[in-house]
N, C-alpha and C positions, 0 to 999 in steps of 0.2 A: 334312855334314848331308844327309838323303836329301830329296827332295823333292816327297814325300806329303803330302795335305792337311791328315793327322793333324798331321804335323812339324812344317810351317810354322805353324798353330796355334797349337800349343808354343810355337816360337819365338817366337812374336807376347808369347805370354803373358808370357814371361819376360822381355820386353823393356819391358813394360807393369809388371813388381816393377820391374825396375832404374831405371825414368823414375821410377815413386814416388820411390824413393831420392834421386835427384838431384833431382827437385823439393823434396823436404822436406828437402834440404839449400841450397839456393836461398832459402829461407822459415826457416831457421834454429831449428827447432823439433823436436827430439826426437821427440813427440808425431805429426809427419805422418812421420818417416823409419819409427817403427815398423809403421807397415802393409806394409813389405814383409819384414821381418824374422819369423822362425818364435820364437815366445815363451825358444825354449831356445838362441837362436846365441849364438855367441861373434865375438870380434873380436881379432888376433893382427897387429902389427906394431912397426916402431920409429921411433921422434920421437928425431934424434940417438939418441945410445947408449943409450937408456933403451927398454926395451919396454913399447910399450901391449896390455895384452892383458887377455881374461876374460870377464864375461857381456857382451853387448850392450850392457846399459846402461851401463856405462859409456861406450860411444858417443854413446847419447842424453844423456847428461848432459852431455859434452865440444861434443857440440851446440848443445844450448841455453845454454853459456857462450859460445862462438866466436861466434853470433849468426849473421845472413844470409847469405851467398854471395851476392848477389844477382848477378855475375860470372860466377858459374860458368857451365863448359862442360863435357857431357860426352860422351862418344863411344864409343859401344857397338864396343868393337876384335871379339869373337868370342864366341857361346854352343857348346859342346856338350852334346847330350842321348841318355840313354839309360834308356831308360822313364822312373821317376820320379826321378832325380837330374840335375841339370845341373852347368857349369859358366860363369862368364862370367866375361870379362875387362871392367874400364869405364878408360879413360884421363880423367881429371879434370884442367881445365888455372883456374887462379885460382881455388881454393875460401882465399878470403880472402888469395888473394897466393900459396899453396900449389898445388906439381901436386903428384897421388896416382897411382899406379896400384893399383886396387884391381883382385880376385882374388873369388869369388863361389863357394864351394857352393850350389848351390839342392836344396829339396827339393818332391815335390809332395803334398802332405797336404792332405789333404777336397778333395780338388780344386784346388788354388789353389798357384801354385808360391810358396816362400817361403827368401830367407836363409837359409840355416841357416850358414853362416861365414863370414866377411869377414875378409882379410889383406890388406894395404896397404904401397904401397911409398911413402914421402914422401920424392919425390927431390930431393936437395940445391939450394941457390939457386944460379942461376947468377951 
């Protein structure tokens, strides 16, 4: 990451989608995770053997049935950016008893960085 004031900015920004996220999964509501989401993402991982994957909402919906995280933790591991695309990594540790590692395209559209795909790793129980 270079560290011009432009950069850091960015970084700030995109730090600022990922916390929505994790808040609105904290609050257990569809509804607040979509504000960091770009209207056309997609969502691509596996629950045991089975893939979840396809538009977003199917995430939001899988949300508002899972209900609160109120436990959750999460922990921004790395962003990189290059002009208007990112990527980020988030480690998520109790989102309802579950760790995730999720995986982030961001994009920046009208100004405002946003999801555009989320991949997720839901690592087995110890």
């Amino acid at each position: 990451m270079s560290t011009s004031a432009t950069t850091v900015s960015e970084y700030d920004a995109i730090a600022e989608t990922i916390q929505r996220y994790v808040e609105g999964a904290k609050f257990g509501r569809g509804a607040d995770i979509k504000a960091a989401f770009h209207p056309d993402a997609t969502i691509s991982g596996y629950v045991g053997a089975d893939l979840f994957g396809g538009p977003i909402q199917k995430f939001f919906d899988w949300n508002d049935q899972n209900g609160p995280a109120t436990e959750l933790q999460g922990r921004l591991a790395g962003i990189d950016i290059a002009g208007t695309i990112a990527t980020a990594r988030l480690e998520l540790d109790n989102w309802t008893g579950h760790r995730f590692t999720d995986m982030f395209t961001l994009l920046k559209a009208d100004g405002e960085w946003k999801i555009i795909s989320k991949v997720f790793h839901l690592h087995p129980e110890s």
